[in-house]
C-alpha positions as a printed Julia matrix, in Angstrom:
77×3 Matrix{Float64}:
 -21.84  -38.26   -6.27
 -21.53  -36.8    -9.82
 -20.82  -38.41  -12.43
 -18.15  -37.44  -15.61
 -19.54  -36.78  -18.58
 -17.54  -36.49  -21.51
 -20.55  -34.44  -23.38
 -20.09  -32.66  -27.13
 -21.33  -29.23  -25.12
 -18.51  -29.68  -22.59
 -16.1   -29.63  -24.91
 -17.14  -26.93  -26.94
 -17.5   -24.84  -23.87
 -13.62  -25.96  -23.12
 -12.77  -24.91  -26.85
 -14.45  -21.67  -26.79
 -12.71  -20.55  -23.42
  -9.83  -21.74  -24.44
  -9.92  -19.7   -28.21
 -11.39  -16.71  -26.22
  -8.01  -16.54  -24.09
  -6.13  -16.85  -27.11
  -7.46  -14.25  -28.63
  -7.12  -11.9   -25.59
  -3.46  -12.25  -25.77
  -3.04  -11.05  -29.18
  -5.03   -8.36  -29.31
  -3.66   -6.75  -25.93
  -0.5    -6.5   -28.21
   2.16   -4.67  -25.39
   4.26   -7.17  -24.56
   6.41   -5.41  -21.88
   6.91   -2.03  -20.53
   8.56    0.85  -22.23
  12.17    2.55  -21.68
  10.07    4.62  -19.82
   8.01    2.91  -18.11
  11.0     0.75  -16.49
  12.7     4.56  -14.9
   9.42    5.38  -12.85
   8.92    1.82  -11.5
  13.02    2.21  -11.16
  12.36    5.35   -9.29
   9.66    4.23   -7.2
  11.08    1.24   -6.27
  14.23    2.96   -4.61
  11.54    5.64   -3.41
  10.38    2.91   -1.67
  13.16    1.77   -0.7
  14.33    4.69    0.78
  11.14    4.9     3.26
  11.61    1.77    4.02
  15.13    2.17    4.95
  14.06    5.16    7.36
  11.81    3.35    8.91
  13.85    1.02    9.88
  16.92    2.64   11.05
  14.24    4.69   13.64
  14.85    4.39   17.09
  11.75    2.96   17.68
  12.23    0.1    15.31
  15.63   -0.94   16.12
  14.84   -1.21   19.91
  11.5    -3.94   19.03
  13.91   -5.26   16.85
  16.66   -5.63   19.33
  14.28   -6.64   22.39
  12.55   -9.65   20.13
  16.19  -11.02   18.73
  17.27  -11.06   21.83
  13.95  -12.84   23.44
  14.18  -14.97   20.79
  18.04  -15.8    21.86
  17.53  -16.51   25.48
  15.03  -18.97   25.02
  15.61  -22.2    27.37
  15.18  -25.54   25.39
């Protein structure tokens, strides 16, 4: 079993991480993304969106989807 130690070095080490993390955060200085920045991930996102939609409405998917509601609905308790 280990014992806690509540050494000077261990709390400098804390400190230091701690100030280094800090200081990350204000240098990286963009806080957010741009007007443009939001209309491609806006785009994308209904790109996406719009495979995804595809995919599902396919023949193939609607029928698994069908079959396992419907197993799922005739189970006997």
């Amino acid at each position: 079993m280990t014992a806690i130690t509540n050494h000077p070095a261990d709390a400098t080490k804390r400190r230091m991480r701690l100030w280094g993390l800090a200081l990350r955060r204000r240098i990286r200085g963009d806080a957010g993304m741009s007007t443009s920045e939001y209309a491609v991930g806006t785009l994308a996102a209904c790109a996406f969106a719009a495979i995804l939609y595809k995919v599902v409405t396919s023949g193939g998917v609607v029928t698994a989807l069908t079959q396992l509601i419907t197993k799922a609905l005739d189970v006997q308790f």
